[in-house]
N, CA, C and O atoms as CSV, one atom per row, in Angstrom:
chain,resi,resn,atom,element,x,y,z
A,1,UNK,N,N,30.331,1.631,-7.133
A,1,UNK,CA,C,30.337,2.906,-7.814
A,1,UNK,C,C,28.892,3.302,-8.107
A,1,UNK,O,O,28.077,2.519,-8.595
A,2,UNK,N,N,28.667,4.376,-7.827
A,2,UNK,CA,C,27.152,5.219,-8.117
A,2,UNK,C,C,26.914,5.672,-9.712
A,2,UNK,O,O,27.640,6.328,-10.458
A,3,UNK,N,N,25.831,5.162,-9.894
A,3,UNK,CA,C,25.753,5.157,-11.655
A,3,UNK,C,C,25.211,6.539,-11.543
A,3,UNK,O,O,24.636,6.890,-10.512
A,4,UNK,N,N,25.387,7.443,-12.688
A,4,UNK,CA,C,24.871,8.848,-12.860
A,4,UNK,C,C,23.628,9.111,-12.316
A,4,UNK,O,O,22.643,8.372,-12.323
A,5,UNK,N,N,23.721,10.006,-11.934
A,5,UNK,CA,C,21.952,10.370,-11.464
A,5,UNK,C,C,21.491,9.116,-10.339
A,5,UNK,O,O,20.293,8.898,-10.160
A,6,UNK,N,N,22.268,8.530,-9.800
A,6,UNK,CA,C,22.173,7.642,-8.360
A,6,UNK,C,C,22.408,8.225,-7.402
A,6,UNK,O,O,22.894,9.337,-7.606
A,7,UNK,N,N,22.189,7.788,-5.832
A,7,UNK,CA,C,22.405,8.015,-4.950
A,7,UNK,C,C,22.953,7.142,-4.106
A,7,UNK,O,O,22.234,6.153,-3.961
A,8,UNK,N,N,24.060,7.114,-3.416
A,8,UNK,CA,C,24.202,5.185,-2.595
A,8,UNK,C,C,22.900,6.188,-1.804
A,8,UNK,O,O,22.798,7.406,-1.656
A,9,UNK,N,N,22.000,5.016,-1.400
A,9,UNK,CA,C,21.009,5.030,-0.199
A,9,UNK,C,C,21.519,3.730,0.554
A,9,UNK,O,O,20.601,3.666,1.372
A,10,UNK,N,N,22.139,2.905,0.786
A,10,UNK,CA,C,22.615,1.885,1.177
A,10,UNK,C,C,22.404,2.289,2.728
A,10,UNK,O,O,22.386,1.331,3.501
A,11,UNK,N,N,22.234,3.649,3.321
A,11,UNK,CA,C,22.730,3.650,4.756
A,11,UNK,C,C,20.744,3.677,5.416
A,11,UNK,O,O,20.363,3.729,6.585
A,12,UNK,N,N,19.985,3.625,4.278
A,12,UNK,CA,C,18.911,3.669,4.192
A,12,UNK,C,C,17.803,2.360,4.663
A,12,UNK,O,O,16.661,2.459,5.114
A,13,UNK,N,N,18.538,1.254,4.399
A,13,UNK,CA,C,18.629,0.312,4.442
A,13,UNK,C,C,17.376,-0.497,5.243
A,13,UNK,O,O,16.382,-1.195,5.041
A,14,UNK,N,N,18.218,0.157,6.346
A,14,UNK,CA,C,18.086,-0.244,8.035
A,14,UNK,C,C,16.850,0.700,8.599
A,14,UNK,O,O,16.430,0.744,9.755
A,15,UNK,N,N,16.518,1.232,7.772
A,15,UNK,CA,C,15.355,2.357,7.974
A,15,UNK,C,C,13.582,1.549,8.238
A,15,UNK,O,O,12.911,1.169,7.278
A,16,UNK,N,N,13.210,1.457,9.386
A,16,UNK,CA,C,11.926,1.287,9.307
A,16,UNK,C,C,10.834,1.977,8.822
A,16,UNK,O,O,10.721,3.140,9.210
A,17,UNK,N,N,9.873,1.471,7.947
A,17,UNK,CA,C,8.789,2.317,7.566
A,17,UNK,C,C,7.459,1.537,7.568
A,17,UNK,O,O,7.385,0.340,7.846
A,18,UNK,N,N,6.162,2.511,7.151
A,18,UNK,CA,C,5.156,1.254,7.560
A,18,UNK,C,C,4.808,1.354,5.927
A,18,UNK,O,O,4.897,2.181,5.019
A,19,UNK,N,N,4.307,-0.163,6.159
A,19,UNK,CA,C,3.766,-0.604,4.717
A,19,UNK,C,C,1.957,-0.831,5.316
A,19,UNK,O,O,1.294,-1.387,6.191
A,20,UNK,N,N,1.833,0.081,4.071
A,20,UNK,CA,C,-0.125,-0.746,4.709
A,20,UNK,C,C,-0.308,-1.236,3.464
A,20,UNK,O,O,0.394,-1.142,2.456
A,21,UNK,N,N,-1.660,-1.939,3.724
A,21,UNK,CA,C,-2.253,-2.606,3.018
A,21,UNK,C,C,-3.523,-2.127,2.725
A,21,UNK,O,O,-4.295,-2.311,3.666
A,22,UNK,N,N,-4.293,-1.277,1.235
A,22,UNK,CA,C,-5.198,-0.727,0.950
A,22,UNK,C,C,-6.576,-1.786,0.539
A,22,UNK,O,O,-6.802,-2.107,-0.628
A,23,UNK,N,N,-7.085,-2.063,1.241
A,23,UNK,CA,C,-8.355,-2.709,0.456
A,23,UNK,C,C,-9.251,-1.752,-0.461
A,23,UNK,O,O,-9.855,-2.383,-1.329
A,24,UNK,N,N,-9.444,-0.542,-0.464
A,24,UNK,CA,C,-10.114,-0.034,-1.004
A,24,UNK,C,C,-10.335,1.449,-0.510
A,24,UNK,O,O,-9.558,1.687,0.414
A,25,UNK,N,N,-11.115,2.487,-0.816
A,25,UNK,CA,C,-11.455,3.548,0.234
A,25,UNK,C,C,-13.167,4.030,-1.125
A,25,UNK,O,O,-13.631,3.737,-2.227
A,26,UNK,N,N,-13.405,4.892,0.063
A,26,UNK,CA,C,-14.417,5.773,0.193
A,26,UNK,C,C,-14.902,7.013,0.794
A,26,UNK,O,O,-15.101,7.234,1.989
A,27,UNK,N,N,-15.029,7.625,0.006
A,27,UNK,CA,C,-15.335,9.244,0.460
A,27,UNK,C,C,-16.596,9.954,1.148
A,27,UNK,O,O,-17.395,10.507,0.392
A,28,UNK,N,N,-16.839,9.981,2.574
A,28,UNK,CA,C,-17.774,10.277,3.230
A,28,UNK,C,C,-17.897,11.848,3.925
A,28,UNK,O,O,-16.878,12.503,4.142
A,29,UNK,N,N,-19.175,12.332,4.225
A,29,UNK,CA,C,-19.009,13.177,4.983
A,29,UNK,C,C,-19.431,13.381,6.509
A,29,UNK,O,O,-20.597,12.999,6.605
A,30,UNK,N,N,-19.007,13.779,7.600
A,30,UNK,CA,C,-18.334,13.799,8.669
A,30,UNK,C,C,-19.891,13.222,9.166
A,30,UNK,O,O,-19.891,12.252,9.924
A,31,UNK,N,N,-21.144,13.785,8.763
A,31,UNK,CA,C,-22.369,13.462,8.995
A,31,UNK,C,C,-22.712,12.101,9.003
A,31,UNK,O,O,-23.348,11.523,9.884
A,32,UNK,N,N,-22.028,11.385,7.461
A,32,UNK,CA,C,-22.492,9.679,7.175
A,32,UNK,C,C,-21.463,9.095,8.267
A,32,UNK,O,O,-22.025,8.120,8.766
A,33,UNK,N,N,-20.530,9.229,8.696
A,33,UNK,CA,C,-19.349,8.875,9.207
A,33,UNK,C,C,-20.190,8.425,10.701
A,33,UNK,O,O,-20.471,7.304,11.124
A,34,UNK,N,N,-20.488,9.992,11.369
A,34,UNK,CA,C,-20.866,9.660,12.750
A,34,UNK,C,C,-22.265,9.294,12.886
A,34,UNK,O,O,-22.767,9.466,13.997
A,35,UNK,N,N,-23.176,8.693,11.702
A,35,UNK,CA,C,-24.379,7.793,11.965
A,35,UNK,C,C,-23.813,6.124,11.594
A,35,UNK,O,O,-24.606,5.191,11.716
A,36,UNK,N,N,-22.612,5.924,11.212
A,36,UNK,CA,C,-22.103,4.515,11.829
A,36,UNK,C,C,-22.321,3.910,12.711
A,36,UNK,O,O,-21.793,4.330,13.740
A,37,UNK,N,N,-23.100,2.750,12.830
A,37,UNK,CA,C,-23.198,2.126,14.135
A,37,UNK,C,C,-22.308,0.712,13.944
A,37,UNK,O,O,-21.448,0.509,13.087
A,38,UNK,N,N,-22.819,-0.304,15.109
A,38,UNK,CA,C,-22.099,-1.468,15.000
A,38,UNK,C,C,-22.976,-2.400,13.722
A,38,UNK,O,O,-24.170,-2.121,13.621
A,39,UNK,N,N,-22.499,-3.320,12.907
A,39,UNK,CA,C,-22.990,-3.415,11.578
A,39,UNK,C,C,-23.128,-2.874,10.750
A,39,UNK,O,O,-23.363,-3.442,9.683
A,40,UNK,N,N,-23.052,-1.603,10.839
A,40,UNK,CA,C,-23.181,-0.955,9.396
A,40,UNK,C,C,-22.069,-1.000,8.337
A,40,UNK,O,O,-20.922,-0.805,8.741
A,41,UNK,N,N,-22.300,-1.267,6.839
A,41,UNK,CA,C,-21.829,-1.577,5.964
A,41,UNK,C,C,-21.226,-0.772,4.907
A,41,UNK,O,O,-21.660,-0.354,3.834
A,42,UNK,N,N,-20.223,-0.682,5.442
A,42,UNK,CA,C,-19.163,1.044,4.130
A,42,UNK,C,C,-19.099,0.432,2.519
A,42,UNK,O,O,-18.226,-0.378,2.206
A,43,UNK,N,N,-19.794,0.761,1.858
A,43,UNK,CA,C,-18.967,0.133,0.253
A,43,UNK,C,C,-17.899,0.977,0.208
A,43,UNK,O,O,-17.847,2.172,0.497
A,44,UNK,N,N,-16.967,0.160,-0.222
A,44,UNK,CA,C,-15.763,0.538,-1.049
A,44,UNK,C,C,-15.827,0.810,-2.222
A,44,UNK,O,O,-16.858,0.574,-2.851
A,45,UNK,N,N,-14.453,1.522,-2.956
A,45,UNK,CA,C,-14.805,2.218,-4.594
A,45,UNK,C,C,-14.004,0.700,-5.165
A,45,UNK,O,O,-13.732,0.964,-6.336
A,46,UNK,N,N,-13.429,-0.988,-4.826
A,46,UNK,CA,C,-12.943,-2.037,-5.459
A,46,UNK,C,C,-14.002,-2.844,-5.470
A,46,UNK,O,O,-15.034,-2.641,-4.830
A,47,UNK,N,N,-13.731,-4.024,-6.380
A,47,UNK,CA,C,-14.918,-4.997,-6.339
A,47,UNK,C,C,-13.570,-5.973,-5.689
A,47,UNK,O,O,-12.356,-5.793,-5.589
A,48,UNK,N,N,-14.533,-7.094,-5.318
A,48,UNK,CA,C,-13.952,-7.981,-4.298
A,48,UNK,C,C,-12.556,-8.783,-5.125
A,48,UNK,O,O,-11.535,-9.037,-4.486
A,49,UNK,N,N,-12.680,-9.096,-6.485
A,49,UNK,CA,C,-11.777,-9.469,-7.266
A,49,UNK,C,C,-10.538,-8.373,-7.022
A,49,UNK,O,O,-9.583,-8.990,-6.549
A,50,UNK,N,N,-10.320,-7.353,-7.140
A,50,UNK,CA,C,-9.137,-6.654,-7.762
A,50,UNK,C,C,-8.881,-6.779,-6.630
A,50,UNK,O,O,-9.515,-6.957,-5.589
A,51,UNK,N,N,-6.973,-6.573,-7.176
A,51,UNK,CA,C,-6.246,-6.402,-6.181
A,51,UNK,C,C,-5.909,-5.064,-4.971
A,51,UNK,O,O,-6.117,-3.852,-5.016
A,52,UNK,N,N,-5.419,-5.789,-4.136
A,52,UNK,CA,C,-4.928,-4.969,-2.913
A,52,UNK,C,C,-3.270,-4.179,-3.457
A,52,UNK,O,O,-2.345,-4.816,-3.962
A,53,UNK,N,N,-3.267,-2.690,-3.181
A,53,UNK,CA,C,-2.173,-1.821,-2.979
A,53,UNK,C,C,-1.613,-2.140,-2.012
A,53,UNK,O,O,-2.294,-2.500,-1.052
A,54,UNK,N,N,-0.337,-2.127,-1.925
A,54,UNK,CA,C,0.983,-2.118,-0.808
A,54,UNK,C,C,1.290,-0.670,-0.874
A,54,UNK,O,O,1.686,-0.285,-1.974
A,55,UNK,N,N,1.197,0.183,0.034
A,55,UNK,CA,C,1.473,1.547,-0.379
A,55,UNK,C,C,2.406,1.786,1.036
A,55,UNK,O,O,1.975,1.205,2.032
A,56,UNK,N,N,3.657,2.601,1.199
A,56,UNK,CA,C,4.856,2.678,1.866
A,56,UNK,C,C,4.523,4.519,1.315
A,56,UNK,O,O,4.298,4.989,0.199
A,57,UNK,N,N,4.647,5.258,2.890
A,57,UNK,CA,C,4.686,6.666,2.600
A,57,UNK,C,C,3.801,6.937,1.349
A,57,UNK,O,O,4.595,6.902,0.409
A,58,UNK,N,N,2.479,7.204,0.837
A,58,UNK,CA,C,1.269,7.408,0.396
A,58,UNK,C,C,1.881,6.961,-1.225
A,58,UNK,O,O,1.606,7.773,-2.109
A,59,UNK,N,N,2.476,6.043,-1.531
A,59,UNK,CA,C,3.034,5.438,-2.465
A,59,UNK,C,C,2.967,4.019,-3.005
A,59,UNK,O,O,3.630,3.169,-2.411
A,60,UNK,N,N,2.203,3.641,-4.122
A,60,UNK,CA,C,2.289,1.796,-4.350
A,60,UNK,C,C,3.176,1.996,-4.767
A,60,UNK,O,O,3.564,2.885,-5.524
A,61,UNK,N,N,3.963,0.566,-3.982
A,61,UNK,CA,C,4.975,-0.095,-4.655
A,61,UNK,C,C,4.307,-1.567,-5.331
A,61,UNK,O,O,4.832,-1.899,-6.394
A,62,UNK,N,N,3.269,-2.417,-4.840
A,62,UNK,CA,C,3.002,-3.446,-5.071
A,62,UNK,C,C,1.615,-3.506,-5.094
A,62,UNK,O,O,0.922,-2.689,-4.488
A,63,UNK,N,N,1.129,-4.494,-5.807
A,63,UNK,CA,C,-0.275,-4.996,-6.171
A,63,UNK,C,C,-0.669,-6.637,-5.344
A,63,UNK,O,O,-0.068,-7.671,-5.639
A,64,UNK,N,N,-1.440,-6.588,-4.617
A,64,UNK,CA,C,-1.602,-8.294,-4.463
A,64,UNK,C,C,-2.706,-8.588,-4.177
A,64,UNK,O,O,-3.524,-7.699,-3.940
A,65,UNK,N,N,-3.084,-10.065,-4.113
A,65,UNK,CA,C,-4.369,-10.935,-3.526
A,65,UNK,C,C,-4.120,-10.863,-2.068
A,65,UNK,O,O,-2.994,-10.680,-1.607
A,66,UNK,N,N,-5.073,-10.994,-1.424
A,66,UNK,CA,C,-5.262,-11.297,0.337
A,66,UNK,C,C,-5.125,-13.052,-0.391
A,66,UNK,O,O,-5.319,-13.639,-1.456
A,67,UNK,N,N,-4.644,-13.330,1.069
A,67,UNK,CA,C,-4.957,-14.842,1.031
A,67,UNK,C,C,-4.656,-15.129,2.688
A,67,UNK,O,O,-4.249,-14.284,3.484
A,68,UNK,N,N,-4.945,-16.448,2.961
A,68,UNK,CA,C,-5.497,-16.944,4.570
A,68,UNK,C,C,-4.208,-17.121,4.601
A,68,UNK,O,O,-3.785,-17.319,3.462
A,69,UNK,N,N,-2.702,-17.155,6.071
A,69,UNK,CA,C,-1.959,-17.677,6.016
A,69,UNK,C,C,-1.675,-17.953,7.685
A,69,UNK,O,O,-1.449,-16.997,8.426
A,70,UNK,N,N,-1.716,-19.550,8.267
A,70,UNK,CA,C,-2.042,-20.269,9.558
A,70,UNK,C,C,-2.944,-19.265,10.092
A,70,UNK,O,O,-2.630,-18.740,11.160
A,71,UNK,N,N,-4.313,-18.822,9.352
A,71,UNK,CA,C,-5.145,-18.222,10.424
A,71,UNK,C,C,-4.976,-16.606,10.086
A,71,UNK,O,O,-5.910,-15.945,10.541
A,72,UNK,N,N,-4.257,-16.061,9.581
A,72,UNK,CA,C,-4.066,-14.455,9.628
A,72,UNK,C,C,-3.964,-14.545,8.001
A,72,UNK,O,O,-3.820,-15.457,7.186
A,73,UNK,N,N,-4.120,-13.063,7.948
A,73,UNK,CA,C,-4.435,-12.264,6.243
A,73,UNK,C,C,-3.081,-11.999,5.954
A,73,UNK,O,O,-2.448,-11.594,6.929
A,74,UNK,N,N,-2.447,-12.107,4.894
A,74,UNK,CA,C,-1.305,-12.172,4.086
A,74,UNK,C,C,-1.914,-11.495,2.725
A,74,UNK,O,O,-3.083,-11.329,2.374
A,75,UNK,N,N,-0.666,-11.166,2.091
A,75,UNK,CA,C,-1.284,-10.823,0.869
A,75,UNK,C,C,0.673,-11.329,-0.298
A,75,UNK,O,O,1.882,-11.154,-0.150
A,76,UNK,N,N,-0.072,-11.834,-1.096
A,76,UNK,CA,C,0.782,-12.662,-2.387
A,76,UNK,C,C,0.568,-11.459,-3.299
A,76,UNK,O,O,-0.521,-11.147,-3.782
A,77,UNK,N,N,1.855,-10.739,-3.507
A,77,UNK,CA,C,2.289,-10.028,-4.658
A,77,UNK,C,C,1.654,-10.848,-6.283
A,77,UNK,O,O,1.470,-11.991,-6.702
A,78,UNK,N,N,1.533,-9.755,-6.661
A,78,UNK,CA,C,0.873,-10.031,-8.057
A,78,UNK,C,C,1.581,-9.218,-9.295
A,78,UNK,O,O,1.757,-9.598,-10.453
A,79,UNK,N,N,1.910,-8.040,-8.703
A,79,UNK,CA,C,2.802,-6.472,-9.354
A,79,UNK,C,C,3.073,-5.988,-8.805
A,79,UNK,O,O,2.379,-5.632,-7.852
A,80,UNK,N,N,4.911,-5.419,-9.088
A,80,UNK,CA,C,5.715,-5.061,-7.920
A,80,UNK,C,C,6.034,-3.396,-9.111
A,80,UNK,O,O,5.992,-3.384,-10.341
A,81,UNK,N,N,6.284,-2.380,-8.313
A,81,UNK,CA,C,6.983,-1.612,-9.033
A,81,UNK,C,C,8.288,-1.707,-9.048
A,81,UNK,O,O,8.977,-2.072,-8.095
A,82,UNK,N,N,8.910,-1.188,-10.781
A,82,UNK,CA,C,10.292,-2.098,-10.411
A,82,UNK,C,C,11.527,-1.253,-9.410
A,82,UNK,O,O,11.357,-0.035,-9.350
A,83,UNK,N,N,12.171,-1.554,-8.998
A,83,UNK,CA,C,13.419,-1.042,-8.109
A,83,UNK,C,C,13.641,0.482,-8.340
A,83,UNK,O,O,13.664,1.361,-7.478
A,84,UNK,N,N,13.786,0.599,-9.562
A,84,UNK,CA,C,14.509,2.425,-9.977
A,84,UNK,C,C,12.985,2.699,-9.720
A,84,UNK,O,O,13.066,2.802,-8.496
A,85,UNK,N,N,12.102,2.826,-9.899
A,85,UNK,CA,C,11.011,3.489,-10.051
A,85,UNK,C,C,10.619,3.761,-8.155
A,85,UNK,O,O,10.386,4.844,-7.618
A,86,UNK,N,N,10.654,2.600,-7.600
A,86,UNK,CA,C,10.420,2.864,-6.211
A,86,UNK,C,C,11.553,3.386,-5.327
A,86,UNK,O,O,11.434,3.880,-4.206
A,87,UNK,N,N,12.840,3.161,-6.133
A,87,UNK,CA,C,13.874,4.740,-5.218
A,87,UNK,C,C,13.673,5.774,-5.816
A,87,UNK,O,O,13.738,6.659,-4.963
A,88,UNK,N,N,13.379,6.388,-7.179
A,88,UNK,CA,C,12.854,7.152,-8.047
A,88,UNK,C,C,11.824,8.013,-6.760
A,88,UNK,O,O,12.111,9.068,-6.195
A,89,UNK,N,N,10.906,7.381,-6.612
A,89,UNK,CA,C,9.679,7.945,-5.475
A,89,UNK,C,C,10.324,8.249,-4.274
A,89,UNK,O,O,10.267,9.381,-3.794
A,90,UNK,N,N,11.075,7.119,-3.630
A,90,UNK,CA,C,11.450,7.472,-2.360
A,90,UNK,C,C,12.399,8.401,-2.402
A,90,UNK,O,O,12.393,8.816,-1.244
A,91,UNK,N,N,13.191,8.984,-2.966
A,91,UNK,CA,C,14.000,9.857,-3.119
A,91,UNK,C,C,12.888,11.197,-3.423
A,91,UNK,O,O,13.055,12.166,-2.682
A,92,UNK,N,N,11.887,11.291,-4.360
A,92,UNK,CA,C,11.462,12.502,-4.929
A,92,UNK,C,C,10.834,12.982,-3.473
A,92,UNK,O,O,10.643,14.176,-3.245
A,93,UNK,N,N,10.529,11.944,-2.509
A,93,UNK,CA,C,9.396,12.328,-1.567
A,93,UNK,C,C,9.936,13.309,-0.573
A,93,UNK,O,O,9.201,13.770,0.301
């Protein structure tokens, strides 16, 4: 049974979407962009401590650490948004 103000999304389920993973960003203009060469060094607006965003359709759902896993980058949840709040979004979107 659908509690008030619910939706079944259940058929939703099965729905692929992409999840990225935000390390950080920075705001350039088209000028600094195309004097990039090979080595050159972008600061980001995070320091190396804070965590990484899980963001699904321009949305965090989750907070985490990178960590090494057999050789490739993983990232270990730290803060999840809770359930109603992230169908809350996916529904408003």
């Amino acid at each position: 049974m659908e509690s008030k103000g619910m939706r079944d999304i259940s058929f939703l389920l099965d729905v692929p979407v992409a999840l990225n993973a935000e390390l950080g960003s920075k705001r350039m203009t088209i000028g600094e962009i195309l004097t990039l060469t090979h080595g050159s060094v972008v600061e980001l607006n995070k320091g190396i401590q804070e965590p990484l965003e899980l963001v699904v359709n321009g949305r965090v759902i989750a907070k985490g650490e990178l960590i090494e896993l057999d050789g490739q980058m993983g990232i270990r949840i730290v803060e999840i948004v809770n359930p109603a709040e992230r169908i809350k979004g996916a529904m408003s979107a």
